[in-house]
C-alpha angles and dihedrals in degrees: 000000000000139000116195097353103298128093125271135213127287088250103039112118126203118263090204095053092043099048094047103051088035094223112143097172093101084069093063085201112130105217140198140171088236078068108123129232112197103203108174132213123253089241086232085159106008150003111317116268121210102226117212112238120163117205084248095053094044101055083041097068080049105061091044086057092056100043083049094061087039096246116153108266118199128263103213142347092281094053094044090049083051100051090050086046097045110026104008095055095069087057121104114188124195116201093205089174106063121271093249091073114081093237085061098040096042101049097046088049090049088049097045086046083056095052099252126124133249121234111196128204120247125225086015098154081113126023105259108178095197088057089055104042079049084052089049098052094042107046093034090238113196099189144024135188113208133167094250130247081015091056100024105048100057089041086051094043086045089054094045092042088053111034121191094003094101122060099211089162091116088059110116106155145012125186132197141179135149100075139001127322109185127222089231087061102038087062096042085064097045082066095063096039106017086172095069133105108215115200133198111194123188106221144138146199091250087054140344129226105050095137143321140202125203117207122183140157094288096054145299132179141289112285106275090022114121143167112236130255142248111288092350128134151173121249134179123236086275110048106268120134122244121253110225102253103011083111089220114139125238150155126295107232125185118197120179122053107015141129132304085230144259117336108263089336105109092159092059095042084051089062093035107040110053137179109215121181085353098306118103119235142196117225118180096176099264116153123208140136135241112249114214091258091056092266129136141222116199116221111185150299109295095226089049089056111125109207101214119185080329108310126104116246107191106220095223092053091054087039083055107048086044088046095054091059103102086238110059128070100188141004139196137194132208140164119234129187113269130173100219089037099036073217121032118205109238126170128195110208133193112209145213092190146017119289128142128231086255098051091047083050097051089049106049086056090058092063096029136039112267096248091064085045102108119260085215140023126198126179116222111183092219122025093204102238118198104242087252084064093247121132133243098220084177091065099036089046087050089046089054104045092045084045081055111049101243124125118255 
């Protein structure tokens, strides 16, 4: 047997075969939807954690999320099996993020449950976006999952850099979640594929569906603005919920569908994985508000907060006003001890271009209150990006004090 055109192992069974006669028995694998799934957290800010999933509560989520967007769910397992055999099959899903994150895990999985096939990327130790838009027009992908502006902004720059070499025609869909995907990048790339549905989902590892936002070529929202989720809701520190345009921020919370816990870490499930007015949530630490029309607008990662002169600065809103000058790839934010602050907003930026600290400065106070603009700007010429896209804070936080001249 053979897949793409080179020779398989002894033991390997056909997909195909198996998923048309419905005979699982040649796996020898007893199976259950109690089964776990152990799917572990990046350690931004901390060790890794081993989230519970089991195979039920993932499709589950699933399935809320579908019903959610009003997409047809089926009904039973034969309907299921027809829809993969007739519709999923023509799909070809990229997981352009590794497999390890749960953006990538989660949506192939999605796409093979659907019937549809995976299309990996070759020589990936490193993101290389001309290896992936060579991937797209060979292979015909119709769809990709990234880990937004990380992903987004090189495979823009490489479109607009090459006009016309790549044929992205077949691209339907990309899907991100995991950090910040801004508005600016997300039409750039509808120029280049204005048939494409680009979707920001709000996830984490903890639970999935908190909130997502479609932009295509008629329209979408501004970048961290999301609508909710199914069965999802904001609550205060102390457990009231938010009312829709008090403007006052709270936790993201996701009933429904969601994991057992952290693997043998009761005392952390306890904090994260909390029952409110009798239904149990997940709470990851993700602050956002509650816009008039039910809306939301993240605002950062609990733990990331910088408290400055007594205000909270969220670290991503201050990434995302530096990351939309011309001049600057990428953009991180940190707290570091100050007299006068008690915290002193610092960024370290990588560039594409020439800006000084000032004018980064200046800029930034034209999109944020003053008081969010950095104190301090240093230039790094790699941020050092896990290959998930995710970024170490730790490291970044070490580099600026050191740059600075303060003691760890």
């Amino acid at each position: 047997m053979q897949v793409g055109g080179k020779e398989v192992l002894p033991f390997a069974q056909s997909y195909e075969k198996l998923a048309t006669n419905g005979d699982p028995s040649p796996l020898k694998i007893p199976r259950s939807g109690d089964d776990l799934l152990l799917l572990y957290t990046g350690g931004t800010t901390g060790m890794p954690k081993g989230v519970m999933w089991t195979h039920s509560i993932w499709r589950e989520a699933g399935m809320e999320g579908a019903r959610k967007a009003g997409l047809p769910v089926p009904a039973n397992l034969d309907e299921h099996v027809q829809n993969a055999l007739t519709v999923g099959r023509f799909s070809r899903q990229v997981p352009a993020c590794p497999l390890m994150h749960g953006t990538g895990l989660f949506t192939a999985m999605g796409a093979l449950l659907n019937g549809g096939g995976i299309v990996t990327l070759t020589e990936n130790k490193k993101f290389d976006p001309a290896n992936l838009w060579d991937t797209v027009q060979r292979e015909g992908v119709t769809s990709m999952a990234i880990v937004g502006d990380a992903f987004g902004k090189p495979m823009l720059q490489c479109l607009d850099e090459n006009p016309g070499r790549w044929n992205v025609s077949s691209v339907l869909a990309i899907i991100s979640s995991g950090v910040m995907w801004s508005s600016e990048v997300k039409q750039g790339l509808l120029k280049h594929m204005p048939q494409a549905a680009l979707t920001d989902s709000f996830g984490a590892s903890e639970a999935v569906g908190f909130g997502s936002s479609i932009t295509t070529a008629d329209g979408g929202t501004q970048t961290s603005k999301f609508e909710i989720g199914p069965a999802c809701k904001v609550f205060t520190e102390d457990d009231r919920e938010v009312v829709p345009g008090s403007g006052v921020p709270g936790f993201i919370a996701r009933g429904g569908a969601v994991p057992l816990g952290y693997y043998k870490d009761p005392e952390k499930t306890a904090k994260t994985y909390k029952t409110i007015g009798g239904m149990r949530y997940a709470i990851p630490g993700d602050w956002c508000t509650v816009e008039a029309d039910g809306s939301i607008t993240l605002l950062g990662r609990g733990s990331n907060c910088i408290n400055t002169a007594g205000e909270k600065v969220y670290p991503e809103e201050v990434e995302e006003a530096l990351k939309s000058h011309a001049a600057v790839r990428d953009a991180l934010v940190v707290g570091v001890p100050d007299d006068k602050w008690g915290q002193a907003v610092t960024a370290v930026v990588s560039l594409d271009g020439t800006v000084s600290e000032d004018e980064l400065r200046a800029f930034v106070q034209t999109k944020l209150a003053r008081y969010k603009a950095p104190k301090r700007i240093l230039f790094k010429t790699d941020l050092g990006r896990a290959s998930n896209g995710k970024a170490d804070y730790k490291s970044i936080k070490s580099f600026a004090l050191q740059e600075l001249g303060l003691s760890q």
